[in-house]
C-alpha positions in Angstrom: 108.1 31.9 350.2 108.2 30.9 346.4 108.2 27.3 345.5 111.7 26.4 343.8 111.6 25.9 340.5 112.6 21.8 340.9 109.9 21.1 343.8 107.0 22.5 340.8 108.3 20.5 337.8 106.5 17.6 340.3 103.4 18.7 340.7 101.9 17.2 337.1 102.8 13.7 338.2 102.1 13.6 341.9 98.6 15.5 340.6 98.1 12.4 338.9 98.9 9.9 341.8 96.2 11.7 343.9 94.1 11.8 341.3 94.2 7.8 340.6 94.4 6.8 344.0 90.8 6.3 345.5 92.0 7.7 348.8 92.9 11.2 347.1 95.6 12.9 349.8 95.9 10.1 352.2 97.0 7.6 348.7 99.7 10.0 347.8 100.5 9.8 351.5 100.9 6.4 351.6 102.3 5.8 347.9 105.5 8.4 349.1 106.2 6.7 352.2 105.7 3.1 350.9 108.9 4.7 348.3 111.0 5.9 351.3 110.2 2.5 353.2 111.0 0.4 350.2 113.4 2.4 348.2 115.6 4.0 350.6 117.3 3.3 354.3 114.8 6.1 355.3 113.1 4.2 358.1 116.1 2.1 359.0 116.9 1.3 362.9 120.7 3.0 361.9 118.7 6.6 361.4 117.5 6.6 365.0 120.4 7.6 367.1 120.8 7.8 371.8 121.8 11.3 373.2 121.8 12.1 376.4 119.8 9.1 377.3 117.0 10.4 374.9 116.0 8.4 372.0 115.3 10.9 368.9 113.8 9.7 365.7 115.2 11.8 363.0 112.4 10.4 360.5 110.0 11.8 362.4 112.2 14.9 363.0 112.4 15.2 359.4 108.8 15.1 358.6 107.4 17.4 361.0 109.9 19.8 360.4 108.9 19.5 356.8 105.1 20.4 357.8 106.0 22.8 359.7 107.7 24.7 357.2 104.7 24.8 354.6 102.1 25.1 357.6 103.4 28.2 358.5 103.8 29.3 354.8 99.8 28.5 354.4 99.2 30.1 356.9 101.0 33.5 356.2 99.4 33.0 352.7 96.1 32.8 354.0 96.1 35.8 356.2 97.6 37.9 352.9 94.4 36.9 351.2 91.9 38.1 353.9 93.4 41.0 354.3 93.5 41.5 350.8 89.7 40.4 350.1 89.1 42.6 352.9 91.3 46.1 350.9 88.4 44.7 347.8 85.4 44.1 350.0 86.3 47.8 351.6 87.1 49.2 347.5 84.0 47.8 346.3 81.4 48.9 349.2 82.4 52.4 348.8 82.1 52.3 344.8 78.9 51.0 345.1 77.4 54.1 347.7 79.0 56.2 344.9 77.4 54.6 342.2 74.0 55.1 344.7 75.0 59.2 345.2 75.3 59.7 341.2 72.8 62.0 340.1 70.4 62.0 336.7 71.4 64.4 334.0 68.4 65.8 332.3 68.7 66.5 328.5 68.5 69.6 327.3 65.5 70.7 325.0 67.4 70.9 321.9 69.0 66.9 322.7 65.7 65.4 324.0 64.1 66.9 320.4 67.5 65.4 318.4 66.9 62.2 320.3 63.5 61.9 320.1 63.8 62.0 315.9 66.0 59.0 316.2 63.4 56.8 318.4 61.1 57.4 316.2 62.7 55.8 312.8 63.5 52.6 315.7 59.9 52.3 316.8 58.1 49.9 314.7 61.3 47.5 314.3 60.9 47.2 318.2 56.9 46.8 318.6 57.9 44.3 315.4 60.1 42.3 317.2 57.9 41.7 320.2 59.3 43.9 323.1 56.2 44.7 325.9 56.1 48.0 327.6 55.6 47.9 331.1 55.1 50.1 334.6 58.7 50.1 335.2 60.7 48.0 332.5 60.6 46.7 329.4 61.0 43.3 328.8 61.4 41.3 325.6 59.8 38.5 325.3 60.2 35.2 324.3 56.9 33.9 322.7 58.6 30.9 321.0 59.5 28.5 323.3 58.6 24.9 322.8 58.0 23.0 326.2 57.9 19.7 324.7 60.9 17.5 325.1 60.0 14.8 323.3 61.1 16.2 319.7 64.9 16.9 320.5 66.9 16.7 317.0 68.0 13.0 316.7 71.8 12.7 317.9 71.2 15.9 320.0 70.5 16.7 323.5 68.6 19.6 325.9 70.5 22.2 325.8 71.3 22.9 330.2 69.5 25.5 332.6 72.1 28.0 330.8 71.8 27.1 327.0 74.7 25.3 327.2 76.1 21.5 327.9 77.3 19.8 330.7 80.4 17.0 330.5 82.8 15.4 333.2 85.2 17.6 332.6 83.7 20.7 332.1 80.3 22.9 331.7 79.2 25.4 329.4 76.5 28.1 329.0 75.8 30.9 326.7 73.8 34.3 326.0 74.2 35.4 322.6 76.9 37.5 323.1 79.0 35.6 325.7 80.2 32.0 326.5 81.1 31.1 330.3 83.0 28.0 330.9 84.0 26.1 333.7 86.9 23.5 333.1 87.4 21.1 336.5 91.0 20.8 337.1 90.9 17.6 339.6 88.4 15.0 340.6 90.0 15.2 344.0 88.5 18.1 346.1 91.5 18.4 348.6 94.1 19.3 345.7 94.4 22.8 346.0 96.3 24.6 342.5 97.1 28.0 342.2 97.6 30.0 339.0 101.0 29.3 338.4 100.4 25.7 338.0 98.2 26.0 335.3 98.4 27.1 331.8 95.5 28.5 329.6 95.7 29.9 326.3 92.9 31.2 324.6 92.5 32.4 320.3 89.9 33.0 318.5 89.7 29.4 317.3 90.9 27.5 320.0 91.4 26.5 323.9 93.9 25.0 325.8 93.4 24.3 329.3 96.7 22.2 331.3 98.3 21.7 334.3 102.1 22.6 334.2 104.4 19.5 334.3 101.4 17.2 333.3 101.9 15.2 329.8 98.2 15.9 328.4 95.7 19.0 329.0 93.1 18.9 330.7 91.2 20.1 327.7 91.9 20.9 324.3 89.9 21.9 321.4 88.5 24.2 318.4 86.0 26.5 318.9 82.6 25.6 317.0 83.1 29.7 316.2 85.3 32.4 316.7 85.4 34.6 319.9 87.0 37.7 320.9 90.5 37.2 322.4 91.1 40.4 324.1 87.9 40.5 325.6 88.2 36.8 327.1 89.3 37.0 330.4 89.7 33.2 333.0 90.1 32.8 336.8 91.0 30.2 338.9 88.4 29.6 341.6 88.7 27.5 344.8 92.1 26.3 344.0 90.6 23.2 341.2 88.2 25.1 338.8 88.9 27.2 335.8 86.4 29.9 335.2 86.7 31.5 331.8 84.6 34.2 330.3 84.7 34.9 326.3 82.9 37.3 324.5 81.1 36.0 321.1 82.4 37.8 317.5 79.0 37.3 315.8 76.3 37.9 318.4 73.4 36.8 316.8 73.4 32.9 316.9 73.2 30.5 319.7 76.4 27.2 319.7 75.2 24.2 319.4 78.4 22.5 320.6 81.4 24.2 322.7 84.4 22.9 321.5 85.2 20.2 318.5 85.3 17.5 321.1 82.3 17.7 322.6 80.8 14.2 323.6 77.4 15.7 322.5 76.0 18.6 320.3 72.6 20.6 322.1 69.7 21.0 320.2 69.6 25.1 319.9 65.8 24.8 319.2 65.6 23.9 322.8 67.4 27.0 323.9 65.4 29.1 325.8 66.8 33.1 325.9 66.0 35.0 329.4 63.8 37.8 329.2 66.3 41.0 328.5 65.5 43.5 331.0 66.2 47.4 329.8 69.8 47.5 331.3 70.1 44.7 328.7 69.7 47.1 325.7 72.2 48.8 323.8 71.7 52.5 324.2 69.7 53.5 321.1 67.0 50.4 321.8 66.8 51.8 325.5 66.3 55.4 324.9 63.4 54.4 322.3 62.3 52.4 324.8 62.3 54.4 327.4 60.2 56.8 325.4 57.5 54.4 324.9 57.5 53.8 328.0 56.9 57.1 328.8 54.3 57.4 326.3 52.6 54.6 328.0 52.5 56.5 331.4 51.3 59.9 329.8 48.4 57.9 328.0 47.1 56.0 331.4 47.1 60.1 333.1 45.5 61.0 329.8 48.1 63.1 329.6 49.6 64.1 325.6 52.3 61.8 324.4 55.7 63.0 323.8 54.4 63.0 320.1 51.7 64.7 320.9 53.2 67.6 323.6 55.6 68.4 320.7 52.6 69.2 317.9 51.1 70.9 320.5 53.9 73.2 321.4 53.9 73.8 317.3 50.5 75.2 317.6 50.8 77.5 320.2 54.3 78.6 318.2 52.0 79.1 315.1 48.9 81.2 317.5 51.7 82.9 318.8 52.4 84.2 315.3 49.1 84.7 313.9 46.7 86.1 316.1 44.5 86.9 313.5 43.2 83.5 312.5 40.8 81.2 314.8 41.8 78.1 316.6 39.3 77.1 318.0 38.1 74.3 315.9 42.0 73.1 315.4 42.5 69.6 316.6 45.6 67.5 316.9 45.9 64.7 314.4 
């Protein structure tokens, strides 16, 4: 059943009562019925009526057919979203075995050869930028890290577990390519919202973050730089917390600050980037790397490199077409 359209203009100011109240639900509670008991005739002796020798109390009556009502729609509500988590949960269990059955495409000779020229003009930026071959996956690492705290940047502060910043009303983290936000909508844990009753607008300079029918948002503020709007996507988790997800325009430098109203601004010389494992890579950097790794492998069977295999196939090309001269002494440089 959908909520009328007068019953949600509400919801911004009785948010706030059980907000303010310390009691949280049972406040609102009381500050509704102390209004009917001292505003209206709602609890008046002239309500209660006699039939059939039966004494009804239509206040009571009134408010337990009222909980009734939404009970049941909570309930009905709740069993659509099981079985819809379930319709997901089913979906995504039977992508993933698909994902599991996919098979691995081997290049042809003539692309491994076209690929391998490219890796090569990529492989001393990579051994120049400090990524470490190993067994199964490379890793780049991050040899800079300072582990003293003692020389945070005056007026700044440690940057969080996630490079980011953590404030009353909301926490921030970062990569270098992404920013993931969660904005609290309520201090009080049994006020349960669902996307309707909020509002969030997201540009590439700017978030807005309210409750319908409440004066002020719950956060509001400039970027410290510009993201990509149409790859920013937000959810609203557990009924009271925002989650947002925006994707970075220039990937290549760490925030110091979320938003222009930040109570604090993080010292990015504390940041400290997790290793990137080779899913992480773009798919150039992994194919090179991928061949070093490789390389690696072949040197540890002493076994020729892919460098080598390919002279090598040269010279038995070249024997092939002059059987006349000797080889013998030939070595591979």
């Amino acid at each position: 059943m959908e909520v009328k359209e007068n019953q949600a203009k509400f919801d911004g100011l009785l948010l706030h009562i059980a907000e303010t109240e310390e009691n949280g639900i049972d406040g609102l509670l009381n500050v509704f019925f102390s209004f009917l008991y001292r505003k209206t005739d709602f609890f008046s002796p002239s309500i209660t009526s006699i039939k059939s020798g039966e004494k009804i109390n239509k206040p009571k009556q009134l408010i337990l057919s009222a909980f009734k009502k939404w009970e049941d729609i909570a309930i009905e509500e709740y069993k659509k979203t099981q079985l819809s988590e379930n319709v997901i949960d089913n979906k995504l269990k039977k992508s993933d075995k698909s994902k599991n059955e996919a098979k691995i495409k081997e290049l042809s000779e003539e692309e491994a050869k076209e690929l391998e020229n490219e890796i090569a003009k990529e492989k001393n930026k990579l051994i120049t930028n400090g990524i470490e071959i190993g067994d199964k996956q490379a890793v780049i690492k991050n040899d800079n890290v300072n582990e003293d705290d003692d020389d945070i940047e005056k007026g700044k502060i440690k940057p969080n577990s996630g490079n980011g910043a953590d404030f009353p009303k909301y926490r921030w983290t970062q990569t270098l390519s992404e920013l993931d936000i969660k904005v609290m909508l309520s201090k009080t844990p049994n006020i349960k919202l669902k996307s309707k009753d909020v509002k969030v607008d997201i540009t590439q300079d700017k978030l807005n973050v309210s409750i319908k029918g409440a004066v002020d948002p719950v956060v509001s503020g400039n970027f410290q730089h510009r993201i990509k709007v149409e790859e920013s996507t937000w959810l609203l988790v557990d009924g009271n917390t925002i989650h947002l997800t925006l994707e970075k325009i220039n990937k290549m430098e760490w925030w110091s600050k979320l938003l222009d109203i930040d109570p604090e601004e993080i010292d990015t010389k504390k940041v400290v980037p997790e290793n990137s494992k080779l899913s992480d890579l773009d798919g150039e950097t992994r194919s090179m790397v991928e061949k070093m790794m490789y390389d690696q492998r072949q040197k540890e069977m002493g076994l020729p490199t892919s460098e080598e295999g390919k002279k090598m196939d040269m010279l038995k090309k070249f024997m092939t077409q002059h059987p006349e001269m000797d080889f013998s002494k030939a070595k591979i440089s």
